[in-house]
C-alpha positions as CSV (number, residue, x, y, z in Angstrom):
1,X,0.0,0.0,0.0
2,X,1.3,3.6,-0.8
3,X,1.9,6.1,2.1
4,X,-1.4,7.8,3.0
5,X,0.6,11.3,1.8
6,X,0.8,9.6,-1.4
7,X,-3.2,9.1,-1.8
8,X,-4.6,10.9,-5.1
9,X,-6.5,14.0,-3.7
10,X,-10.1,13.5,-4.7
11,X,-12.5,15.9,-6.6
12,X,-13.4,17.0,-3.6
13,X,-10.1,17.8,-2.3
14,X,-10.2,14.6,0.1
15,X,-7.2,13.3,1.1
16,X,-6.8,10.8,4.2
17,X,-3.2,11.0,6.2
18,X,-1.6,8.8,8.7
19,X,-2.8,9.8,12.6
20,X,-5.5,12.0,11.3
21,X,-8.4,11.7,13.4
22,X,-10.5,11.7,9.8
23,X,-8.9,8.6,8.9
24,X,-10.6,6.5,11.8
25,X,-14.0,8.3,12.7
26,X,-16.8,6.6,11.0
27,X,-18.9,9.9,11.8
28,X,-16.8,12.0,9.7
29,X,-18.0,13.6,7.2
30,X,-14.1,13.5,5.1
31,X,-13.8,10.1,5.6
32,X,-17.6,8.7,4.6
33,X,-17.3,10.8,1.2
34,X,-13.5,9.5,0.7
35,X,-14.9,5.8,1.6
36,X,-17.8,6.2,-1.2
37,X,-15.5,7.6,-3.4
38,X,-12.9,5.0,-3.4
39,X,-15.2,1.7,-2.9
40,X,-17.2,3.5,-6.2
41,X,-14.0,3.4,-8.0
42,X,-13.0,-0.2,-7.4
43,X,-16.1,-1.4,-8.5
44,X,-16.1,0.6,-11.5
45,X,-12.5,-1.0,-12.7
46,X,-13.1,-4.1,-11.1
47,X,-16.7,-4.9,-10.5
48,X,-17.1,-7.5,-13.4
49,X,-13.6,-8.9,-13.6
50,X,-14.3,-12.9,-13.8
51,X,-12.3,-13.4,-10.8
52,X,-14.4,-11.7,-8.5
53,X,-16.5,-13.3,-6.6
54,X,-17.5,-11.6,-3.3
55,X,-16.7,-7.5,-1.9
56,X,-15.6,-7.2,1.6
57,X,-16.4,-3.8,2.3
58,X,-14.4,-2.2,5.2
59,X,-13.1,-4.7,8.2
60,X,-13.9,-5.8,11.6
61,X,-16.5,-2.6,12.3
62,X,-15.7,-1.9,16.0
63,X,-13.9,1.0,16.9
64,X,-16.0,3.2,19.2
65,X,-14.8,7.5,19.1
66,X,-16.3,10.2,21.3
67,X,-14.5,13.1,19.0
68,X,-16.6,16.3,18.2
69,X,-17.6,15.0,14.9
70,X,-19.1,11.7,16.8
71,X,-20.9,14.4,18.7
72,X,-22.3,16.4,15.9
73,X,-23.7,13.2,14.6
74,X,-25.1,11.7,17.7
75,X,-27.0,14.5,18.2
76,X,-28.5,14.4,14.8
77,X,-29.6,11.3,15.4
78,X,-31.2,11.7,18.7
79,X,-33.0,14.4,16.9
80,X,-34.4,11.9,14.5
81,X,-34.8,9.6,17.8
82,X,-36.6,11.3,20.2
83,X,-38.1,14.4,18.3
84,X,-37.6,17.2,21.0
85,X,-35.6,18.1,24.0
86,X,-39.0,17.0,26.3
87,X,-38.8,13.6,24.7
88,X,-35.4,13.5,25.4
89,X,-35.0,14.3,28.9
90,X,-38.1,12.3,30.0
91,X,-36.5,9.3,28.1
92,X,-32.9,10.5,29.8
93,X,-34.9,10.7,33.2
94,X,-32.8,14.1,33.5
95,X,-34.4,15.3,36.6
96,X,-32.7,12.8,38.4
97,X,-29.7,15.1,39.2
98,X,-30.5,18.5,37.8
99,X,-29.1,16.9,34.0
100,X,-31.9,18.5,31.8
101,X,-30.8,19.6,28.1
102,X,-32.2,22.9,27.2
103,X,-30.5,22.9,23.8
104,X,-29.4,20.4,21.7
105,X,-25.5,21.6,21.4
106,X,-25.4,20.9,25.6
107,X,-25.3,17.2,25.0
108,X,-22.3,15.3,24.2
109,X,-21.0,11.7,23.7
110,X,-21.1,10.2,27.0
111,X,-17.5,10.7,28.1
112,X,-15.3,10.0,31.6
113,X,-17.4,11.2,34.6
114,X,-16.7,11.1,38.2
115,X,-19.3,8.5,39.0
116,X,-22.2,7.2,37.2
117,X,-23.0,8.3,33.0
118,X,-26.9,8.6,32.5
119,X,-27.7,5.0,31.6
120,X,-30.3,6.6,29.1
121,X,-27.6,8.5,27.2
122,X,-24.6,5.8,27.5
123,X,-27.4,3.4,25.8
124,X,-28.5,5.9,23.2
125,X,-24.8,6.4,22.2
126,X,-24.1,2.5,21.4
127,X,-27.6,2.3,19.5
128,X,-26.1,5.2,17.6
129,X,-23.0,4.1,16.9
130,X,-24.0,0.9,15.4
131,X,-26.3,2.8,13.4
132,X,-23.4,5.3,12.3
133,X,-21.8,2.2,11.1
134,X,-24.3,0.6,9.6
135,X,-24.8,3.8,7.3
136,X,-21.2,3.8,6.8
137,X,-21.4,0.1,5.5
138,X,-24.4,0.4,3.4
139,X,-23.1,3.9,1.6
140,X,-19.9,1.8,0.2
141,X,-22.5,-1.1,-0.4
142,X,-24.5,0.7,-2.4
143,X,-21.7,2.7,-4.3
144,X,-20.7,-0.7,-5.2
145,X,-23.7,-2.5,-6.2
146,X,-23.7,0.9,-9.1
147,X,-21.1,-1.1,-10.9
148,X,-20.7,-4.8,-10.1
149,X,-23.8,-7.7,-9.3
150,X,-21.5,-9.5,-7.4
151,X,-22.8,-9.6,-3.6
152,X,-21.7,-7.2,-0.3
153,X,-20.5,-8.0,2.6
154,X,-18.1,-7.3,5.8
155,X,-16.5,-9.7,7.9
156,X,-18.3,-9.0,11.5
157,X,-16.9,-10.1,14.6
158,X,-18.3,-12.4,17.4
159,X,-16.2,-11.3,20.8
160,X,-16.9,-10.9,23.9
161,X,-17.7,-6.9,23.5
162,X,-20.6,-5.8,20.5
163,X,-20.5,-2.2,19.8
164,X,-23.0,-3.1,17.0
165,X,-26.6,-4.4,16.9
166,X,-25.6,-7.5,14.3
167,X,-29.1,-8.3,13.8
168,X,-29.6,-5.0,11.7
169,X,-25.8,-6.0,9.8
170,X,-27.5,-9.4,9.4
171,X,-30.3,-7.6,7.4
172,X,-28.1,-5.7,5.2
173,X,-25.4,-7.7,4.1
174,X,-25.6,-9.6,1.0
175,X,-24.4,-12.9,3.1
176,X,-23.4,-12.9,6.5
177,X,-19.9,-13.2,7.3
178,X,-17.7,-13.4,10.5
179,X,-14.3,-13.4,12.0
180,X,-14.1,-16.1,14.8
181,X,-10.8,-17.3,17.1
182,X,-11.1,-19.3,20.0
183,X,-10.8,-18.7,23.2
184,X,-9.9,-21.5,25.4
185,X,-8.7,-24.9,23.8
186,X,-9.3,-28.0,23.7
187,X,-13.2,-28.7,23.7
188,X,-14.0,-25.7,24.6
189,X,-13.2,-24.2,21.7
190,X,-15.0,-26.3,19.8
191,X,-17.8,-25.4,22.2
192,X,-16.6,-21.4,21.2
193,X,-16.6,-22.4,17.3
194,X,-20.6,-23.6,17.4
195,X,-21.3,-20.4,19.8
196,X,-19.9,-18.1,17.0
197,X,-20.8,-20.2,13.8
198,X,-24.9,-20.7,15.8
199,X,-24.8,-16.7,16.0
200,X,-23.8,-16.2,12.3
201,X,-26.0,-17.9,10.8
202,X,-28.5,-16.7,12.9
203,X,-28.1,-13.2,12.5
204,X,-28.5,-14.4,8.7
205,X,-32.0,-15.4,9.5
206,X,-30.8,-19.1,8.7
207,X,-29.4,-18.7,5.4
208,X,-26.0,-19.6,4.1
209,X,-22.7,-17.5,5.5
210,X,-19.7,-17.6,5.3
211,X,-16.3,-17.8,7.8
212,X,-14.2,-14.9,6.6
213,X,-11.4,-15.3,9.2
214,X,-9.8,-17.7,11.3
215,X,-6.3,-18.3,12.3
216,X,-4.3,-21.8,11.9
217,X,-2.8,-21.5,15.0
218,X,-4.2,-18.9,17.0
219,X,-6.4,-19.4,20.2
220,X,-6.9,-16.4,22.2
221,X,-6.4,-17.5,26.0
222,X,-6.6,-14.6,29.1
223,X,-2.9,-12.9,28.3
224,X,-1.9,-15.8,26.1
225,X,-2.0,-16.8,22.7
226,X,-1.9,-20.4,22.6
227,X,-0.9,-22.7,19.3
228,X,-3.8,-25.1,18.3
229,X,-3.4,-29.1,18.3
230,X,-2.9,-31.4,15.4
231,X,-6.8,-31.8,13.8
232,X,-7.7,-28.6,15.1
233,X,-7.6,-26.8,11.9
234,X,-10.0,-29.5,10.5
235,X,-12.1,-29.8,13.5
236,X,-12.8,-26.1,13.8
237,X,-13.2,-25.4,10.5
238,X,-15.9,-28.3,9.9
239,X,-17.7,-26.7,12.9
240,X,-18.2,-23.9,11.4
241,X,-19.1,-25.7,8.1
242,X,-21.6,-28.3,10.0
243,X,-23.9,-24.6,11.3
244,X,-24.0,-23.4,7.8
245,X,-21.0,-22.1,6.4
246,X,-20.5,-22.0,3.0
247,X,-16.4,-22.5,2.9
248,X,-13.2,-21.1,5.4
249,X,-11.3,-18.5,4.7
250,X,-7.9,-17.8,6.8
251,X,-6.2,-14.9,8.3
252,X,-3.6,-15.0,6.4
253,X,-1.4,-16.3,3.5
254,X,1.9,-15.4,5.2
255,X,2.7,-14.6,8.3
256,X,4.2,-11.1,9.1
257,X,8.2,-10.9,9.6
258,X,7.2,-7.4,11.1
259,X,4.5,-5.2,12.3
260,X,1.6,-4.8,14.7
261,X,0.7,-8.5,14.4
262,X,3.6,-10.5,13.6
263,X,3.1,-13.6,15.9
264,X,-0.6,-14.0,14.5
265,X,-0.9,-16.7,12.6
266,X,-1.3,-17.8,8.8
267,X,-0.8,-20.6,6.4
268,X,2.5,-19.6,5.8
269,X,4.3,-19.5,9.0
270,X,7.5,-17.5,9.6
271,X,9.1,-21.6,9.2
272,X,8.0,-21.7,5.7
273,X,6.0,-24.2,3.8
274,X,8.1,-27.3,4.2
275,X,5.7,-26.9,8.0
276,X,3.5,-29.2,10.0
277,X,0.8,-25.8,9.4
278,X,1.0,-25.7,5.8
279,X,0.7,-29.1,5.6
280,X,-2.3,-29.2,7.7
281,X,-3.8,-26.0,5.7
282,X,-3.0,-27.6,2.6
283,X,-5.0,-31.1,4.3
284,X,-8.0,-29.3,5.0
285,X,-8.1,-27.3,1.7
286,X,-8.6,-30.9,0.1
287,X,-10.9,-31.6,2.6
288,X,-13.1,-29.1,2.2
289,X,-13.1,-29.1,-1.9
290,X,-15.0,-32.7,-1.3
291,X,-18.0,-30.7,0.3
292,X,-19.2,-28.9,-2.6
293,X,-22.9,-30.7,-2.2
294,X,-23.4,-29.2,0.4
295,X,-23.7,-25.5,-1.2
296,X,-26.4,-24.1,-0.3
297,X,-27.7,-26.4,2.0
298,X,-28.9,-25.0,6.0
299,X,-29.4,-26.0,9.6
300,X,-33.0,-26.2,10.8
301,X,-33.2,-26.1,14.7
302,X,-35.7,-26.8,17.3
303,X,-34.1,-24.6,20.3
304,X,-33.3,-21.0,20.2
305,X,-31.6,-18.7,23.1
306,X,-32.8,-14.9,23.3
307,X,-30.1,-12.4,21.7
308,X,-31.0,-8.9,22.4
309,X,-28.1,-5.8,22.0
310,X,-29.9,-3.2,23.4
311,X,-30.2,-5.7,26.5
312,X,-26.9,-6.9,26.2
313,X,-25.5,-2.5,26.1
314,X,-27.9,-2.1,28.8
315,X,-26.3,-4.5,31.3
316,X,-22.8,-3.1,30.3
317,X,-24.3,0.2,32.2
318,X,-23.2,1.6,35.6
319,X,-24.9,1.0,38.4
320,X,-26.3,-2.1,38.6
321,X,-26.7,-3.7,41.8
322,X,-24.1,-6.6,40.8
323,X,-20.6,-6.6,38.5
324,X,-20.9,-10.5,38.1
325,X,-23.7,-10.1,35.7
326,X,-21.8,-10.2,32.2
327,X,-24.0,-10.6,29.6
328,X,-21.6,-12.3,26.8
329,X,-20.7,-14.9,29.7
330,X,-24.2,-15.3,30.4
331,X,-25.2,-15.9,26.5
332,X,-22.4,-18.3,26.3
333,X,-23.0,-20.7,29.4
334,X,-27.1,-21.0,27.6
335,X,-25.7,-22.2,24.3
336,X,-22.8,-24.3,26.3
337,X,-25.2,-26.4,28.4
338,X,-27.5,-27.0,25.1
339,X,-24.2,-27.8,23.1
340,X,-23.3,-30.5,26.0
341,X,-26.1,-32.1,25.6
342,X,-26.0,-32.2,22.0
343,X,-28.9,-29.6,20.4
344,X,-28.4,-27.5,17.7
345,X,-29.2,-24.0,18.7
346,X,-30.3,-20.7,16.7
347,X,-30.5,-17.2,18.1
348,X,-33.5,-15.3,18.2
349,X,-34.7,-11.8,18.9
350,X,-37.4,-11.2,21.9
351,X,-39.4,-9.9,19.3
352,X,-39.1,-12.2,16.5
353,X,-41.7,-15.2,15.4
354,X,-40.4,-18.0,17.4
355,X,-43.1,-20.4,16.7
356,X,-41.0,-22.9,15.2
357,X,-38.7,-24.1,18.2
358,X,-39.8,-25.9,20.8
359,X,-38.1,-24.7,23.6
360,X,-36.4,-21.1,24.0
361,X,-33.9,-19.6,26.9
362,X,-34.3,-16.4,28.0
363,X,-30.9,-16.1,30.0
364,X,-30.0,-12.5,30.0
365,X,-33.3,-10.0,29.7
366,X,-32.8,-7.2,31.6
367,X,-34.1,-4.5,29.6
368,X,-37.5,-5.6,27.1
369,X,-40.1,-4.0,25.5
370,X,-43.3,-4.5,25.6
371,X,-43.6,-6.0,22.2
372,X,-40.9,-8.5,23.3
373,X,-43.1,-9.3,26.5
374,X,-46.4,-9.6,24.7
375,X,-44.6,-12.0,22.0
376,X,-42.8,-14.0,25.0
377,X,-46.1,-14.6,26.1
378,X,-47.7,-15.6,23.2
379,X,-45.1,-18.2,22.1
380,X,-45.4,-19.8,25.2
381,X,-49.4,-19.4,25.1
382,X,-49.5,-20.9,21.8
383,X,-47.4,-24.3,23.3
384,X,-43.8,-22.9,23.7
385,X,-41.4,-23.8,26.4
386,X,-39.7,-20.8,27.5
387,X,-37.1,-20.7,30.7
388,X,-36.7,-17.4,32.0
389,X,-33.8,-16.3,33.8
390,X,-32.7,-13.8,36.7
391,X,-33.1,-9.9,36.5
392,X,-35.3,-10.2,33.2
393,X,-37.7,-7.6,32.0
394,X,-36.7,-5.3,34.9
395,X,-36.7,-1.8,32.5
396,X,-38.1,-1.2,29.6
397,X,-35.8,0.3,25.5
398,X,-35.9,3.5,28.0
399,X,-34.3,2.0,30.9
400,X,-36.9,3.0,33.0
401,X,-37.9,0.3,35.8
402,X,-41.0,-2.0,35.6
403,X,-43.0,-0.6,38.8
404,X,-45.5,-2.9,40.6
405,X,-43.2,-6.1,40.0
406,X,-40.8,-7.3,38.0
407,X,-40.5,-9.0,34.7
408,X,-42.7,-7.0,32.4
409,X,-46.2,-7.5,33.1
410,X,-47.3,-9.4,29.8
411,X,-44.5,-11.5,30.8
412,X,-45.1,-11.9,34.4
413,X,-48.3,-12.9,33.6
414,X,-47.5,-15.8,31.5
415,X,-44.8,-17.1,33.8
416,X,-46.7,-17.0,37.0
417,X,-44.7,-15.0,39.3
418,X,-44.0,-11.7,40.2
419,X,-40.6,-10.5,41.9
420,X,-40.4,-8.1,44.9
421,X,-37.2,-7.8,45.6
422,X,-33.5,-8.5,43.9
423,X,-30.7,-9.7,46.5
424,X,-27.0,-10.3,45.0
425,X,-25.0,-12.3,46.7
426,X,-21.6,-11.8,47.3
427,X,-18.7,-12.4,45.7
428,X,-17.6,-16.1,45.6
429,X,-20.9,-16.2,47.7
430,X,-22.9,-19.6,47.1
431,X,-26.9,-20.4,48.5
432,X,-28.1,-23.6,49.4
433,X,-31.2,-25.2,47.4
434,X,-33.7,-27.9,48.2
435,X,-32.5,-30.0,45.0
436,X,-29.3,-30.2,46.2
437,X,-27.9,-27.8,43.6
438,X,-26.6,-24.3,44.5
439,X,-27.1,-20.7,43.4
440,X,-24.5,-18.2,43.2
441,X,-24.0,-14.3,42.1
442,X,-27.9,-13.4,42.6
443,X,-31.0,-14.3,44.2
444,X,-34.8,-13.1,44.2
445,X,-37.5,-12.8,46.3
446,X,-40.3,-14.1,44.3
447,X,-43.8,-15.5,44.7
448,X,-45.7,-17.4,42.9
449,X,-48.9,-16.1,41.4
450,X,-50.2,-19.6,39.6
451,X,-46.9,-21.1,39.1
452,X,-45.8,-24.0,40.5
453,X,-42.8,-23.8,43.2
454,X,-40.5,-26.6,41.5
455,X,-37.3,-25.7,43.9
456,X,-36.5,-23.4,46.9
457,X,-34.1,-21.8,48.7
458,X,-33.2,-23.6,52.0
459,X,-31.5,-20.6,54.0
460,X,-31.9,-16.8,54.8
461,X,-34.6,-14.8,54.3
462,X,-35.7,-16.5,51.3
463,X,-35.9,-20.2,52.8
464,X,-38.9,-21.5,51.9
465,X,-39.4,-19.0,48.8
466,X,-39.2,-20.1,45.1
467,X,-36.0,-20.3,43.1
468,X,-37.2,-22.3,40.3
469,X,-41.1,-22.3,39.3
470,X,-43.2,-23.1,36.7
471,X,-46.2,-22.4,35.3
472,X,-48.5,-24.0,33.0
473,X,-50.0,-21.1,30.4
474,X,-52.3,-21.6,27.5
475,X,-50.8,-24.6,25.4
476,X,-47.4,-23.7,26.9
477,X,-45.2,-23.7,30.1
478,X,-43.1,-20.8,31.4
479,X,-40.2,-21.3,33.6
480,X,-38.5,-18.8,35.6
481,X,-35.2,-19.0,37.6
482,X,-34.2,-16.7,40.4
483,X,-30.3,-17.1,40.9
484,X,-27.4,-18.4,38.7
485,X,-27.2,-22.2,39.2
486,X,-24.1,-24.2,39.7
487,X,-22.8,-25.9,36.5
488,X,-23.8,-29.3,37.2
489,X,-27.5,-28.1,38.6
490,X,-27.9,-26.1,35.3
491,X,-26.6,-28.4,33.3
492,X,-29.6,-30.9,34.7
493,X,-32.0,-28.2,34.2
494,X,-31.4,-27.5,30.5
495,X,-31.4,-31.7,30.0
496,X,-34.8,-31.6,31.2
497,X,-36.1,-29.2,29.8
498,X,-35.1,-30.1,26.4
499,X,-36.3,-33.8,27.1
500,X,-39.9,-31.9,28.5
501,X,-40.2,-29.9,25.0
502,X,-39.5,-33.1,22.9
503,X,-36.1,-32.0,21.8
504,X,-34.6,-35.7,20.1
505,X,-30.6,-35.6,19.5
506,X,-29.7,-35.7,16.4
507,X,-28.4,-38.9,16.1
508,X,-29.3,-41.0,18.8
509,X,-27.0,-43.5,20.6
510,X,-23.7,-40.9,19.8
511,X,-21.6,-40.2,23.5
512,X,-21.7,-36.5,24.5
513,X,-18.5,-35.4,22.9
514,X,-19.7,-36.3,19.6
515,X,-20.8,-33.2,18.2
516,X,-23.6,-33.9,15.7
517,X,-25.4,-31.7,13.1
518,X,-27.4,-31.9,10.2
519,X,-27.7,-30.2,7.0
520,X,-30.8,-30.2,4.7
521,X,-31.0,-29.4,0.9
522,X,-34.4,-28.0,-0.5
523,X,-34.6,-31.3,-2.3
524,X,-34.7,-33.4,0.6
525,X,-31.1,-34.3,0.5
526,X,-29.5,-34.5,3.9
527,X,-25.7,-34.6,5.9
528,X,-24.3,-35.6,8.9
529,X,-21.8,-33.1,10.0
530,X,-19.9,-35.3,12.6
531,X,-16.7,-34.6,14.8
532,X,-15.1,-36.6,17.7
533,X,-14.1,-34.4,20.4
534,X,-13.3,-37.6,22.4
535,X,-9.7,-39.7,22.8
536,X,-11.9,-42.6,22.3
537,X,-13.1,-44.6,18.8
538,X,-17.0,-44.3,18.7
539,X,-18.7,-47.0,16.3
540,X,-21.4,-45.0,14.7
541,X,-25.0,-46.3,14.3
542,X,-24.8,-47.1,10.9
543,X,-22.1,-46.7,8.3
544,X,-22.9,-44.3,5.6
545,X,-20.5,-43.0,2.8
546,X,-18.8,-40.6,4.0
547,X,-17.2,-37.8,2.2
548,X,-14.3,-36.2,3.5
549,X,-12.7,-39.9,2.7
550,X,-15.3,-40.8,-0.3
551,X,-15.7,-44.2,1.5
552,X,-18.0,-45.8,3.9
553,X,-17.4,-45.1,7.2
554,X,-18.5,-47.3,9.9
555,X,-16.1,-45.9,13.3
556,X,-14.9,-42.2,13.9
557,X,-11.5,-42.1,15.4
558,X,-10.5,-40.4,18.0
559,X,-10.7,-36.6,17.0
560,X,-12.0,-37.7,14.1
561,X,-14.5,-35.7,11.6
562,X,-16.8,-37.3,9.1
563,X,-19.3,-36.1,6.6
564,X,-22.0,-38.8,6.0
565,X,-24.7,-38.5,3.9
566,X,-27.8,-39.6,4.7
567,X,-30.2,-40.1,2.0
């Protein structure tokens, strides 16, 4: 790439320079213009070229700014938002410590404050900035699609931050694409993989997407970057492939002798070809060219967990009454316990139509609307199973608190109880329930208005009260749980409930570190995505041909991966 200083000057005297704060501020004016401009140009030279197949506009859209550009757009767009000052402020709750705006140039990004920001305005600043980048994105998109029919898209990335809403990305992009590293090894990263690869197709609304990035040797440990073992590269990339994916794509072709990130790995390691890596790239590359059947095939599910951003920026705020609720973590241990015990999973919005799953977790709810609590309790009215978990529906998109009770009312109703009073436990602090299991980081006092008291706490002021209820409404049941359950007790929880909604496993008879998923062609046509996370052979339930070895396959090694078809 040529210095920045050497840039051609646009025709509208645009020119982008190293440390500028134009180059990096996606609410800059400058920089949107110079983005158009230049993705418009590509296109035009290169947008039928017979080697094009996909544009990757921009990368990894993350990068929050609070500049004075940020703040002449956000407060356009609270404009557009909340219509006048009065809207504002009562939204903003302002009163609360003499904060009212009388003029739309008082209010600013919200930046470092001696104690609390207004959780009104810290909210409305990460709904606008995913909305500043989703303009950003869909202005090169479109200058693009002027010149070349080939689709749009940007690689978005699954962490454990979101500074965007990736549902609205989801509706915009051509094909869904992500980034995705691991974060622990071993089995839980291939736990991690189906947690990211679940999301993106997801966000997709089901349809084929694509893995933009990975790394060959790169997992992302707490202040660690650990190498991956031998099968890895196969074994996480057919995870991804088994949810959907259309292909894998890598991060990168050779790995950098200098710069910001010269120990992240690529195909090409700093050792060369003649490598145990590119051998193992060039392994799975063959691999992978075996799968083309499978284009355009998808994933059907019968579990979803709720995914909500606004909820998930919402518990980010300050203020709450505990810091050990993290929403990410919270997502994460949902779709964990459902992978252990083998279901597929989607992702689902509060508000979207969830009549097609059987059973749907609700693990991290803090803020929802009242459209999301009238459709909650219409799925489970019309014969859902929904599980409901701590500190859910306890504001509203305004943050303001549900008085009279807590979840949300429509909600409420549905599940049978109605919560008084929130008490967090202590750090490291565990209660005592009559199952035998144990609670930790929060407790409720609850009671039960027509549910059913399945477990209770055993000691404090809440012995005797409700931990875990449930209540039959309509055709459906709704479950609610008060505290954070030990792994083993949740695990146990999840198992039933998935064996209460009629959730089968995929493939029957399989131990629990076989992962298993299926993928479906319009025509009927089906696959069984399978991978041995075990040391152990497993003799499968049938042979069937498989296709990674074009053979039939009646055991899968240990660490194994096979592709079966099954029709």
């Amino acid at each position: 790439m040529a210095h920045p200083d050497a840039l051609p000057v646009t025709p509208e005297g645009i020119r982008l320079t190293h440390g500028s704060r134009d180059t990096y501020c996606l609410a800059t004016p400058a920089y949107r213009r110079a983005a158009r401009l230049i993705a418009g140009a590509l296109a035009e030279r290169y947008g039928d070229h017979p080697a094009l197949a996909l544009w990757h506009v921009h990368n990894e859209y993350a990068t929050l700014c609070w500049c004075e550009h940020t703040a002449a757009a956000f407060r356009t767009w609270l404009r557009t938002r909340h219509g006048s000052l009065d809207a504002l402020n009562d939204a903003w709750a302002t009163a609360f410590w003499s904060q009212r705006y009388t003029s739309w140039e008082q209010i600013q990004p919200p930046r470092a404050t001696q104690w609390h920001k207004n959780p009104g305005q810290a909210l409305d600043f990460r709904r606008f900035w995913s909305d500043e980048a989703l303009a950003a994105y869909r202005e090169q998109r479109d200058a693009i699609r002027a010149h070349s029919d080939r689709p749009v898209t940007t690689n978005l990335m699954v962490p454990a931050y979101q500074n965007l809403d990736l549902w609205a990305f989801g509706r915009e992009v051509d094909l869904v694409a992500i980034d995705h590293y691991p974060t622990a090894p071993g089995v839980d990263a291939a736990a991690d993989t189906a947690f990211g690869a679940d999301r993106a197709r997801s966000f997709g609304g089901g349809a084929p997407w694509l893995l933009m990035e990975q790394g060959t040797n790169t997992v992302y440990a707490t202040g660690r970057v650990l190498a991956k073992e031998p099968g890895d590269i196969l074994r996480h990339t057919l995870g991804h492939i088994a949810r959907g994916s259309e292909g894998a794509l890598f991060f990168q072709w050779r790995q950098s002798r200098a710069g910001a990130e010269q120990w992240h790995s690529a195909m090409v390691p700093h050792a060369g070809p003649d490598s145990r890596l590119f051998r193992e790239v060039t392994a799975v590359g063959e691999a992978v060219a075996r799968l083309g059947e499978l284009a355009g095939s998808t994933v059907r599910t019968e579990v979803a967990v709720l995914h909500d951003s606004d909820a998930w920026w919402a518990l980010e705020g300050d203020g709450l009454p505990s810091a050990g609720l993290d929403y990410h973590d919270t997502l994460r241990r949902a779709h964990r316990a459902l992978w252990d015990a083998g279901a597929t999973v989607d992702f689902a919005h509060p508000e979207h139509d969830l009549s097609r799953y059987r059973l749907v977790l609700a693990p991290a709810l803090f803020l929802l609307t009242d459209a999301g609590a009238a459709n909650l309790r219409r799925y489970i009215a019309e014969g859902g199973t929904l599980l409901v978990q701590h500190f859910s529906g306890a504001v509203d998109e305004r943050l303001h608190a549900r008085l009279g009770g807590y979840p949300a009312a429509a909600l409420g109703e549905a599940l049978g109880t109605r919560v008084e009073e929130y008490r967090p436990l202590r750090q490291d602090e565990e209660v005592a329930l009559s199952d035998g299991s144990h609670g930790t980081v929060w407790s409720e006092s609850l009671r039960t208005e027509g549910a059913e008291a399945l477990v209770t706490y055993t000691e404090g002021m809440l012995a005797g009260r409700p931990a875990l209820t449930r209540h039959a409404f309509g055709a459906g049941q709704g479950w609610y749980l008060s505290t954070r359950l030990d792994d083993t007790g949740y695990a146990a929880l999840v198992t039933r409930l998935l064996t209460e909604a009629g959730v089968a496993p995929v493939l029957p008879g399989l131990p629990s570190r076989v992962e298993a998923v299926v993928r479906r062609a319009p025509d009927g046509r089906r696959w069984h995505v399978l991978i041995n996370h075990s040391t152990e052979s497993v003799a499968l339930p049938e042979p069937g041909h498989d296709l990674l070895t074009d053979g039939t396959l009646a055991e899968l090694p240990p660490g194994g991966c096979a592709v079966l078809r099954a029709y």
